[in-house]
Each structure stands twice: as structure tokens, then as C-alpha cells.
C-alpha positions in Angstrom: -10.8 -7.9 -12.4 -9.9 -4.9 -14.5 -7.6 -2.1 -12.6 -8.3 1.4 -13.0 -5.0 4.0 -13.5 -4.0 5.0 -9.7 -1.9 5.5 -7.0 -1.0 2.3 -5.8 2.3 3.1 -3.0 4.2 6.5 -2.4 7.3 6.8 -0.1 8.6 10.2 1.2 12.5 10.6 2.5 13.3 14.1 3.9 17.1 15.5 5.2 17.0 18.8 6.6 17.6 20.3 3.6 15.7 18.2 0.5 13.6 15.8 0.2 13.1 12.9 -2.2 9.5 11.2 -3.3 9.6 7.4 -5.0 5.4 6.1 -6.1 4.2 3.4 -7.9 1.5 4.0 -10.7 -0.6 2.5 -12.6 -1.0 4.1 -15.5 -4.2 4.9 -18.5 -2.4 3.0 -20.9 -2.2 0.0 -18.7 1.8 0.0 -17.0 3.2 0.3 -14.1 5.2 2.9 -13.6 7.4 4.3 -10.6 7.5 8.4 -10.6 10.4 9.8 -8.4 10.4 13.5 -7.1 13.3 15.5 -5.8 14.1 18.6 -4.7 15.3 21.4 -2.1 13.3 22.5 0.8 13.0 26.3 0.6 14.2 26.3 -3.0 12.4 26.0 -6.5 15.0 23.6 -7.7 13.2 20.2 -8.0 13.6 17.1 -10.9 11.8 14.2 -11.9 12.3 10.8 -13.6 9.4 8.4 -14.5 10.6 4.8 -15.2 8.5 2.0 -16.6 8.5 -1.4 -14.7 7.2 -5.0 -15.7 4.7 -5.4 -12.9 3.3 -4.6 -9.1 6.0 -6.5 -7.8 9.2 -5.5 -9.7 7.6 -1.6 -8.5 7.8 -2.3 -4.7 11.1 -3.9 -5.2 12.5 -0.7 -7.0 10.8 1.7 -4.4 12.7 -0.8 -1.5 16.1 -0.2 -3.6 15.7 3.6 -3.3 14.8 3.1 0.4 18.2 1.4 1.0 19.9 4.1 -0.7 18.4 7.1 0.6 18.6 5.7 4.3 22.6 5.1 3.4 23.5 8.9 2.2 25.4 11.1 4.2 23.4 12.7 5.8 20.8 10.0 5.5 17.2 10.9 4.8 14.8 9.6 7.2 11.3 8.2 5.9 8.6 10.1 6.5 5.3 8.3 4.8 
């Protein structure tokens, strides 16, 4: 079966203060790809980093790694979706 380019998991962490967004893609050329999102609440300052993974599985592992370290920070962020 042939997979179309879509959202296939998005995670949201959020302090009181900023917030931090980790998904996994699949992309039009055909890779998987996990897009994270940060930024302040009430402010315009915000980044992004896209970063290219082997498969489905090597995406949910990364997007578990960034759970673990977002739920560790001081203050840690607390999931929200």
C-alpha cells in the first residue's frame, strides 16, 4: 500500500512560559521526517529544526527521547496533546 505525505503523530509540551512542539511527517518526496517547534508564550520569538529519520519507528522513538527531556527540565513542561 502506497502512503500519501501526512501527519502521522504530533506531541505538544507547554511551561508557563514556552512551549515546545515534536511531529512526525511523512513527506512528498517519500521520508520521514520529525519537525520540532519552539517558542515563548506571549512573545514572537519562536525556532524550528526539521530532522530526517530512517523510518516510522526510529520517528516515535525520537519524539519519546524529546518527551523524556522536556518532562526532566527545570521547570518541566507538562504534555498537553
Amino acid at each position: 500500500m502506497k502512503r500519501t505525505a501526512g501527519m502521522i503523530l504530533r506531541k505538544r509540551w507547554e511551561t508557563s512560559s514556552r512551549w515546545y512542539e515534536a511531529e512526525l511527517v511523512y513527506d512528498l518526496l517519500g521520508d520521514w521526517v520529525v519537525v520540532r517547534r519552539w517558542g515563548g508564550k506571549g512573545s514572537k520569538r519562536h525556532g524550528e529544526m526539521t530532522c530526517l529519520v530512517e523510518d516510522e519507528a526510529h520517528g516515535h522513538q525520537l519524539i519519546e527521547h524529546i518527551h523524556v527531556v522536556r518532562t526532566r527540565r527545570k521547570p518541566p513542561y507538562s504534555l498537553v496533546y
